[in-house]
Biopython code that builds the backbone (N, CA, C, O; Angstrom):
import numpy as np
from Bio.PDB.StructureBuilder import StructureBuilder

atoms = [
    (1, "UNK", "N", (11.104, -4.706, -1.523)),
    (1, "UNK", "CA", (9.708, -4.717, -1.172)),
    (1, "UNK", "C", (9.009, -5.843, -1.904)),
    (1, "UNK", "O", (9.508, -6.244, -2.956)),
    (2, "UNK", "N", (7.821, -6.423, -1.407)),
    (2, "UNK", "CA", (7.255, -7.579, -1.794)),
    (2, "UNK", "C", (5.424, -7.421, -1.301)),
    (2, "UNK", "O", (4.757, -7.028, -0.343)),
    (3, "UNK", "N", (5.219, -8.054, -2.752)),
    (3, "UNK", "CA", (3.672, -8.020, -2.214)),
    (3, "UNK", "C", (3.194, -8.074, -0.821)),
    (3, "UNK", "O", (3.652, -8.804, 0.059)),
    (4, "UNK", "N", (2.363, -7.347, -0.723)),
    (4, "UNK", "CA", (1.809, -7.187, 0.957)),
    (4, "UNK", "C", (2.334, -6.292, 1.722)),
    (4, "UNK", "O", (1.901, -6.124, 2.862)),
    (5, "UNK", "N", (3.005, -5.815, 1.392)),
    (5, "UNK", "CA", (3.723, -4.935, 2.390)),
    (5, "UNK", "C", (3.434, -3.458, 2.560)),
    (5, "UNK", "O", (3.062, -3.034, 1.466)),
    (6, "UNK", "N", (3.447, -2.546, 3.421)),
    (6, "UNK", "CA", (2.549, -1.595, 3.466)),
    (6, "UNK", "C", (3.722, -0.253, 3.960)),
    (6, "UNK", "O", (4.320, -0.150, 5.031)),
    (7, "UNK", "N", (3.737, 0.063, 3.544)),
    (7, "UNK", "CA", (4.761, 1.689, 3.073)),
    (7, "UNK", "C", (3.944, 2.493, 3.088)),
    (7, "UNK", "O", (2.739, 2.450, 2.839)),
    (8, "UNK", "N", (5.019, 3.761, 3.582)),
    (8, "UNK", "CA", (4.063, 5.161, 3.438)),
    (8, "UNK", "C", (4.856, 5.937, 2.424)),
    (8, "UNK", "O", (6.085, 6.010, 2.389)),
    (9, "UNK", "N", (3.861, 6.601, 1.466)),
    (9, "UNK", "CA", (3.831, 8.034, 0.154)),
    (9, "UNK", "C", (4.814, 8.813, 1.065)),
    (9, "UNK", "O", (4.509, 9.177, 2.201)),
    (10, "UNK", "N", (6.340, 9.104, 0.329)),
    (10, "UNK", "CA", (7.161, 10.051, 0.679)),
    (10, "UNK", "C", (6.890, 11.281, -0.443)),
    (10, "UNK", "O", (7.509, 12.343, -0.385)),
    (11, "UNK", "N", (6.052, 11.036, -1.294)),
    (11, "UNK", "CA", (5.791, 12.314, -2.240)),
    (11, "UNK", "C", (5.158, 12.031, -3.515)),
    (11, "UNK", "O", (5.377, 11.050, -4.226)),
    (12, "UNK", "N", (4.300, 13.043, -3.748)),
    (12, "UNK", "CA", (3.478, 13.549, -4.813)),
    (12, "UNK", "C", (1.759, 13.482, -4.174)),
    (12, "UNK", "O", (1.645, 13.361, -2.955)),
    (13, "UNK", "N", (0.877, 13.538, -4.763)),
    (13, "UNK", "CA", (-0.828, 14.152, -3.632)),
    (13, "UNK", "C", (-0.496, 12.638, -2.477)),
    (13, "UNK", "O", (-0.610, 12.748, -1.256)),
    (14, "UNK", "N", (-0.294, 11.981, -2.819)),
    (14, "UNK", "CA", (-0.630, 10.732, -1.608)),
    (14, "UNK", "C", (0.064, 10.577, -0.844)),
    (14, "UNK", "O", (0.216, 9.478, -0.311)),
    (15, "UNK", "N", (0.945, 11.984, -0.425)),
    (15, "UNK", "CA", (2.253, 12.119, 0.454)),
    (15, "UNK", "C", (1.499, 11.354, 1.802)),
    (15, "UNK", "O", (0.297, 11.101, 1.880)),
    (16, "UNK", "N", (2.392, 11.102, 2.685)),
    (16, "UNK", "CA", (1.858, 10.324, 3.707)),
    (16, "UNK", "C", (0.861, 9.526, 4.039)),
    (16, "UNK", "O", (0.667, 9.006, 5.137)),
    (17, "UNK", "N", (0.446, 9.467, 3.405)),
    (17, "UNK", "CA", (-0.985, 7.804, 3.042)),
    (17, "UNK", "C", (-0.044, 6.570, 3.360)),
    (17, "UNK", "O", (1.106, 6.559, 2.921)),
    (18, "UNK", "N", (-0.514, 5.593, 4.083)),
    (18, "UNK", "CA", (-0.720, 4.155, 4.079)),
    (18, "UNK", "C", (-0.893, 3.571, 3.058)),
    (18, "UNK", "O", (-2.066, 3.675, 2.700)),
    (19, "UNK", "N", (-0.150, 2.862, 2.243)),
    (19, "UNK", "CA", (-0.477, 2.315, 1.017)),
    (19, "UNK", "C", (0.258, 0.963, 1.082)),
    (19, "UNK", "O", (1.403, 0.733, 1.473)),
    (20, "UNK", "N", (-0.918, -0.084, 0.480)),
    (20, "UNK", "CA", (-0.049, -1.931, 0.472)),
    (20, "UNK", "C", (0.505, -2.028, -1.177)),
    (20, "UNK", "O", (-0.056, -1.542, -2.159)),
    (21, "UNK", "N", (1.718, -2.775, -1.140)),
    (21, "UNK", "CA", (2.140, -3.255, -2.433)),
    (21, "UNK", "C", (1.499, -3.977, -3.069)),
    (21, "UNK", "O", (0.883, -4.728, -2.312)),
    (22, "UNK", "N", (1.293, -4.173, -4.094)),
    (22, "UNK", "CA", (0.029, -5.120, -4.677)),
    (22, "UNK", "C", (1.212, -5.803, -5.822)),
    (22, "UNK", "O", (1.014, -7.013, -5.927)),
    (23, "UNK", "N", (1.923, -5.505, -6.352)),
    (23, "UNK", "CA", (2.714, -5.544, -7.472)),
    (23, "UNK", "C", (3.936, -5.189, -7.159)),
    (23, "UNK", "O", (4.174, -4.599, -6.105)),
    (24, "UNK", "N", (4.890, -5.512, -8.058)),
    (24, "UNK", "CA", (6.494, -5.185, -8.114)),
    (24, "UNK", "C", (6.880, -5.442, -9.416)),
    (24, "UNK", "O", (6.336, -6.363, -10.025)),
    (25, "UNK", "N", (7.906, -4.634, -10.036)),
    (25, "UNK", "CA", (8.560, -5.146, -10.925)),
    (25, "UNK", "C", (10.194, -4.647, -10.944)),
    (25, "UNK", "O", (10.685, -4.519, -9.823)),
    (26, "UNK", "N", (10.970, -4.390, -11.958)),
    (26, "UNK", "CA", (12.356, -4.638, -11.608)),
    (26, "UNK", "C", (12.504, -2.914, -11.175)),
    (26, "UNK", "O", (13.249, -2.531, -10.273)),
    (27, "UNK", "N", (11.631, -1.989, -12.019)),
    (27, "UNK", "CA", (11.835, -0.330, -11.647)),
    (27, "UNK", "C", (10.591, 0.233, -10.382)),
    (27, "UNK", "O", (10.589, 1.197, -9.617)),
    (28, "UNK", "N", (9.668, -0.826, -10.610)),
    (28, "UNK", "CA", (8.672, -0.003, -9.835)),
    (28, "UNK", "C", (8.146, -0.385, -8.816)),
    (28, "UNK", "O", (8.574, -1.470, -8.421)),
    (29, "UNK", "N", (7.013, 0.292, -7.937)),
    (29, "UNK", "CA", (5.866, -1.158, -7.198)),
    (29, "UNK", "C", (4.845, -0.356, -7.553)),
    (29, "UNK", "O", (4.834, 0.771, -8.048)),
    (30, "UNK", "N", (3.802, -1.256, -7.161)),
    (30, "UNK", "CA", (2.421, -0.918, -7.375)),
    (30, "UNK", "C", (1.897, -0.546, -6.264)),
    (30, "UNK", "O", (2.384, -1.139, -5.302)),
    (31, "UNK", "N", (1.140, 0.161, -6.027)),
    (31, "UNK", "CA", (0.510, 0.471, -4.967)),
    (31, "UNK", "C", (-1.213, 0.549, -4.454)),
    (31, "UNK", "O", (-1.886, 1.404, -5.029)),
    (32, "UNK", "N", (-1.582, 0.088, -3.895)),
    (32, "UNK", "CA", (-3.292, 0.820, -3.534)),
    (32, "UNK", "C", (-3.567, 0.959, -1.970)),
    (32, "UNK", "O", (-2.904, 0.474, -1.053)),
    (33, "UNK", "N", (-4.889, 1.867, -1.891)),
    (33, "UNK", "CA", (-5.421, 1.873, -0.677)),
    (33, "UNK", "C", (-6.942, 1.344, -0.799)),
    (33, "UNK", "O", (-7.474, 1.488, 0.301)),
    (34, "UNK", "N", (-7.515, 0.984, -1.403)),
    (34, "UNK", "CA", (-8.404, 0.547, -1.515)),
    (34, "UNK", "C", (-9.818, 1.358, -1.616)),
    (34, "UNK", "O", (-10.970, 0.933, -1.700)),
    (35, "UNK", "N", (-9.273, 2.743, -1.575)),
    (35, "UNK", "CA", (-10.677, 3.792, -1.707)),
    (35, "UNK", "C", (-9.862, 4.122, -2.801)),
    (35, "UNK", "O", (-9.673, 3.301, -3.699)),
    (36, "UNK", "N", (-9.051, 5.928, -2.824)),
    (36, "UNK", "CA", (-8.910, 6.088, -4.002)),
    (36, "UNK", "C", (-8.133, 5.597, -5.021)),
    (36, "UNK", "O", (-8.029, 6.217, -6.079)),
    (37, "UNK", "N", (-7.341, 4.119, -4.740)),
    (37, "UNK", "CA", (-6.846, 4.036, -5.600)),
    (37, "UNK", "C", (-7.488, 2.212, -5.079)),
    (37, "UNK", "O", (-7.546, 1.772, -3.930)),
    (38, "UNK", "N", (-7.839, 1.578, -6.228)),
    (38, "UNK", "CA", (-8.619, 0.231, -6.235)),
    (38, "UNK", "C", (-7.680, -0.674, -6.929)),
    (38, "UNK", "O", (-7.123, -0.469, -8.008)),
    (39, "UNK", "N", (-7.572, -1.820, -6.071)),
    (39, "UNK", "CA", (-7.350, -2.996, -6.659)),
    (39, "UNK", "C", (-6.889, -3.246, -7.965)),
    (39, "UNK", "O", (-5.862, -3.850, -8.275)),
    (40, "UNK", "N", (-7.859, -2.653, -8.827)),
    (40, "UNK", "CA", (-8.134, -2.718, -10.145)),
    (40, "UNK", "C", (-7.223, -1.748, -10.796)),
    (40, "UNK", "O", (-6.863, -1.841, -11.969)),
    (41, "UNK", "N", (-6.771, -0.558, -9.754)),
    (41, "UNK", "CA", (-6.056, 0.318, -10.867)),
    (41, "UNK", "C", (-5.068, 0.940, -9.661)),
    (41, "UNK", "O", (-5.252, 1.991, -9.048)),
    (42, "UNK", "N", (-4.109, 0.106, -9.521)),
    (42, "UNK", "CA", (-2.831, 0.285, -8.380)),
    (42, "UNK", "C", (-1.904, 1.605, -9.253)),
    (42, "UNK", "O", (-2.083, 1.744, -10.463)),
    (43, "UNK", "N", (-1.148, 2.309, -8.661)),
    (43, "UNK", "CA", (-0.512, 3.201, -8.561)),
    (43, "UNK", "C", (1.203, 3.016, -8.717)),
    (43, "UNK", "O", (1.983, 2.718, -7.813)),
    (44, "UNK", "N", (1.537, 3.305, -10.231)),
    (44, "UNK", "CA", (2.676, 2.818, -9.674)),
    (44, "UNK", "C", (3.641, 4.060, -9.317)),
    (44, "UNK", "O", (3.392, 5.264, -9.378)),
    (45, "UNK", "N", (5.157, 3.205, -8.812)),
    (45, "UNK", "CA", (5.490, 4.242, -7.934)),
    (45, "UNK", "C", (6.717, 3.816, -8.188)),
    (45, "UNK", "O", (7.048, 2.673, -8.506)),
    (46, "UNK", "N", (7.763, 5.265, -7.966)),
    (46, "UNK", "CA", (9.365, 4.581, -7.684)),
    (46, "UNK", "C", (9.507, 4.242, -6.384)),
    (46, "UNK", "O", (8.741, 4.596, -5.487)),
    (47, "UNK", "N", (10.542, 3.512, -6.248)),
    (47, "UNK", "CA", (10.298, 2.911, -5.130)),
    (47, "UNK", "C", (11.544, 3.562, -3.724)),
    (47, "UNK", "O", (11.850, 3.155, -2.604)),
    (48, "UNK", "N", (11.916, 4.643, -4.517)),
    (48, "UNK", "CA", (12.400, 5.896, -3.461)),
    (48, "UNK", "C", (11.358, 7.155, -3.061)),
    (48, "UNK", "O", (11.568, 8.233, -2.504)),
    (49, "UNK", "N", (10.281, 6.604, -3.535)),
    (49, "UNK", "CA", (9.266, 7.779, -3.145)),
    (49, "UNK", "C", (8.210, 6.466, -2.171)),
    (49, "UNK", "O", (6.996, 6.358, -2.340)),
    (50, "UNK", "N", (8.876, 5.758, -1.373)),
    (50, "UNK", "CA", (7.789, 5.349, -0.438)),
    (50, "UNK", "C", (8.931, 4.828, 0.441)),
    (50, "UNK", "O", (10.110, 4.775, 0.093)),
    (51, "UNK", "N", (8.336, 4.376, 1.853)),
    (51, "UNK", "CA", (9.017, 4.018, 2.751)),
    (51, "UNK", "C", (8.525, 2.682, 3.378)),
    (51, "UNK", "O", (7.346, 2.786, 3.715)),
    (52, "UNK", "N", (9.103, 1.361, 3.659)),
    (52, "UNK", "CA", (8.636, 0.597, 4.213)),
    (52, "UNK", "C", (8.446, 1.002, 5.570)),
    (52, "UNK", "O", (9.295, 1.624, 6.209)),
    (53, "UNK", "N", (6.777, 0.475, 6.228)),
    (53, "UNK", "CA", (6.665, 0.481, 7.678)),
    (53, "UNK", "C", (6.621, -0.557, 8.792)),
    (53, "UNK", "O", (6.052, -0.701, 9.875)),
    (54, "UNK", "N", (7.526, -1.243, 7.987)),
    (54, "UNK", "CA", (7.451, -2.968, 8.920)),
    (54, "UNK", "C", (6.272, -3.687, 9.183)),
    (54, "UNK", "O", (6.103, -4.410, 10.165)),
    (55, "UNK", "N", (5.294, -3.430, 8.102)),
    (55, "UNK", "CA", (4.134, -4.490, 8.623)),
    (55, "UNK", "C", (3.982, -4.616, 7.198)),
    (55, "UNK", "O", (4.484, -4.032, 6.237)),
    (56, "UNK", "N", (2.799, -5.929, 7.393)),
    (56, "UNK", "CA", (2.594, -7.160, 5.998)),
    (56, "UNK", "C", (1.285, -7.556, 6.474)),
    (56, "UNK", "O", (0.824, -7.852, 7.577)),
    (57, "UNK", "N", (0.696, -7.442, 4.940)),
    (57, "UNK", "CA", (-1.206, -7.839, 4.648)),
    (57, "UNK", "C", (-0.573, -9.089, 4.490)),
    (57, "UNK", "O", (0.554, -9.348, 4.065)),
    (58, "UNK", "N", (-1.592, -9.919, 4.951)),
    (58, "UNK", "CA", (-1.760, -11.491, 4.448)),
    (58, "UNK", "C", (-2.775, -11.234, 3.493)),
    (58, "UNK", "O", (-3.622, -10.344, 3.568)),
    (59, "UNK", "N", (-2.576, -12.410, 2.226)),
    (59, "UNK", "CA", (-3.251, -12.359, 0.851)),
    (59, "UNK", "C", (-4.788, -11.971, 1.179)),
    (59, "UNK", "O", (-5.437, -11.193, 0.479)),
    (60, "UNK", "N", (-5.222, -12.535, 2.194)),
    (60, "UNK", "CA", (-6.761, -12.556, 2.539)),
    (60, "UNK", "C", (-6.969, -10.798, 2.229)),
    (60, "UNK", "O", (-7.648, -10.317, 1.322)),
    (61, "UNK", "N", (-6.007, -9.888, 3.483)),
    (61, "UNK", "CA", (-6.175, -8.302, 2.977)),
    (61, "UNK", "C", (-6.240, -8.062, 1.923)),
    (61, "UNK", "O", (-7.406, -7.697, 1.773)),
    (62, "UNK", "N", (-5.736, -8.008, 0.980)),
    (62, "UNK", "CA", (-5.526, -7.529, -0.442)),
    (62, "UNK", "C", (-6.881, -8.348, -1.330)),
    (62, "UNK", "O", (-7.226, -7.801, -2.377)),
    (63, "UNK", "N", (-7.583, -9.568, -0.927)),
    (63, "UNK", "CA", (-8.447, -9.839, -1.761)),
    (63, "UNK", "C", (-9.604, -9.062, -2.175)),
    (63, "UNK", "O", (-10.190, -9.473, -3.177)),
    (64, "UNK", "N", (-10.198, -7.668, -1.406)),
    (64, "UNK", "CA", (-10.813, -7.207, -1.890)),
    (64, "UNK", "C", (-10.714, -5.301, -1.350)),
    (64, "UNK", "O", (-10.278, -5.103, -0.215)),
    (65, "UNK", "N", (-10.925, -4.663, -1.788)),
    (65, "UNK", "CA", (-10.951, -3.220, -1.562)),
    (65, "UNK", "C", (-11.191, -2.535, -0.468)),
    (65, "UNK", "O", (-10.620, -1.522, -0.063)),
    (66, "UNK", "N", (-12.539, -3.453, 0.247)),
    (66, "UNK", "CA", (-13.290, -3.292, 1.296)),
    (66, "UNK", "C", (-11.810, -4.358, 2.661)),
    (66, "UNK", "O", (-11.387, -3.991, 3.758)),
    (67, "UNK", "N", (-11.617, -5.126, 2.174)),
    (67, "UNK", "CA", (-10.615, -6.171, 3.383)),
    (67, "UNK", "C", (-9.237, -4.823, 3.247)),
    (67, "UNK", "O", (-8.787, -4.247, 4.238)),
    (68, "UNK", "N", (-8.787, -4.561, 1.843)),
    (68, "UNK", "CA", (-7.947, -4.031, 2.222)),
    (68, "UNK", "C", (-8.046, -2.391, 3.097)),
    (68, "UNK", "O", (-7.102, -2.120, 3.839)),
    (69, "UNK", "N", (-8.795, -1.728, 3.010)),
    (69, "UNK", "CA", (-9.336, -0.678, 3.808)),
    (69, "UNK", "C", (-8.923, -0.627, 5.365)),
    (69, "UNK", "O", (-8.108, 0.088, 5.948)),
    (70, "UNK", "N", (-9.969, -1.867, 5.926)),
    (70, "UNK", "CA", (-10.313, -2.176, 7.110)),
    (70, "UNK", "C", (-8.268, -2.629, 7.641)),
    (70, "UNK", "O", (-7.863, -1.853, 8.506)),
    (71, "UNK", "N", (-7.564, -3.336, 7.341)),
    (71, "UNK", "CA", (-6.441, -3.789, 6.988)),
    (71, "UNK", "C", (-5.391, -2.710, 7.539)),
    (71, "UNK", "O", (-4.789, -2.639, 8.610)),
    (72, "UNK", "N", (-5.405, -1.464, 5.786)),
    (72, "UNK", "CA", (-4.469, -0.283, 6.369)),
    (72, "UNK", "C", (-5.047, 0.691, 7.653)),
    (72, "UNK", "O", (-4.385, 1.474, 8.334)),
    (73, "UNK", "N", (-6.810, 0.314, 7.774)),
    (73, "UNK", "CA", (-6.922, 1.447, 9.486)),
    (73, "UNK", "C", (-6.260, 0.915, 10.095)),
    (73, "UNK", "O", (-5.393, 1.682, 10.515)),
    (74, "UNK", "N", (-6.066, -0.620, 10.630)),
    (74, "UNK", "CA", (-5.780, -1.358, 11.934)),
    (74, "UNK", "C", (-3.934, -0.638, 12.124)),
    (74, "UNK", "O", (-3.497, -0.037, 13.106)),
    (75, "UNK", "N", (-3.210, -0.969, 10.866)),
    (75, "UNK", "CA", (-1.897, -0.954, 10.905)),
    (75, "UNK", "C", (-2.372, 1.238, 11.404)),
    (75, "UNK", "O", (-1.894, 1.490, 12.510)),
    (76, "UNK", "N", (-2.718, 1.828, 11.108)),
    (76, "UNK", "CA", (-3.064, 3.361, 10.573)),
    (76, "UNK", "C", (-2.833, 3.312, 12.349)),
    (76, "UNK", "O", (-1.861, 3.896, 12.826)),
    (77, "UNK", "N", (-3.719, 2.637, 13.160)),
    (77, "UNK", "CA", (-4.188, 2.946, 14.533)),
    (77, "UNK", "C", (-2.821, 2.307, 15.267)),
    (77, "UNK", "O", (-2.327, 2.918, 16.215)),
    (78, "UNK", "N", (-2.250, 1.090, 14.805)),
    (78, "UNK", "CA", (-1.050, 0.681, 15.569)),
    (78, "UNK", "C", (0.030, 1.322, 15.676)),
    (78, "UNK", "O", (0.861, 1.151, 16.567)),
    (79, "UNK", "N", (0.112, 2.285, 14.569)),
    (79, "UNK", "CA", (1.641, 2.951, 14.359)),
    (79, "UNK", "C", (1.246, 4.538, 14.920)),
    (79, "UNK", "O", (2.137, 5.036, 15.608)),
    (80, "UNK", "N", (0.429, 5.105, 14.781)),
    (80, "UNK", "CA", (0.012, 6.551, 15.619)),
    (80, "UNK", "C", (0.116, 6.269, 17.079)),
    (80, "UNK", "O", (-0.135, 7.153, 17.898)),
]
sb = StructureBuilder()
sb.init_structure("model")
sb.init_model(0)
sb.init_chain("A")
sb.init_seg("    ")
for serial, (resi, resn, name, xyz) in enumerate(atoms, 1):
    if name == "N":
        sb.init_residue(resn, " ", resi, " ")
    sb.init_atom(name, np.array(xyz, "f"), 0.0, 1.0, " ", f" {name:<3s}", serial, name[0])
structure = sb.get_structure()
């Protein structure tokens, strides 16, 4: 997984949420949605408790809380 990329919560409260990678490191990723979890304070996560959903924010999404929001509805409405 790689920045931008947008996975869904296989478990713990944010089970099935839409969530973009913001971060990675060698054990974890980071995660946000841009309401309850901000930019500022990403979520980290193992990375067997999420699932990639084949789609990718361009940097522009992720620049702010409000872009990334609007971002995970569009993908939210394409995949339902």
């Amino acid at each position: 997984m790689q920045e931008g990329d947008v996975v869904r919560s296989l478990s713990g409260r944010d089970r099935n949420t839409l969530l973009a990678v913001v971060n990675t490191d060698e054990n974890f990723v980071y995660v946000c949605d841009g309401k309850g979890r901000p930019l500022h304070n990403p979520k980290r996560k193992n990375p067997r408790h999420v699932s990639a959903v084949e789609r990718r924010l361009s940097a522009a999404d992720l620049h702010s809380d409000k872009s990334l929001r609007k971002a995970l509805a569009i993908v939210k409405s394409e995949i339902m």
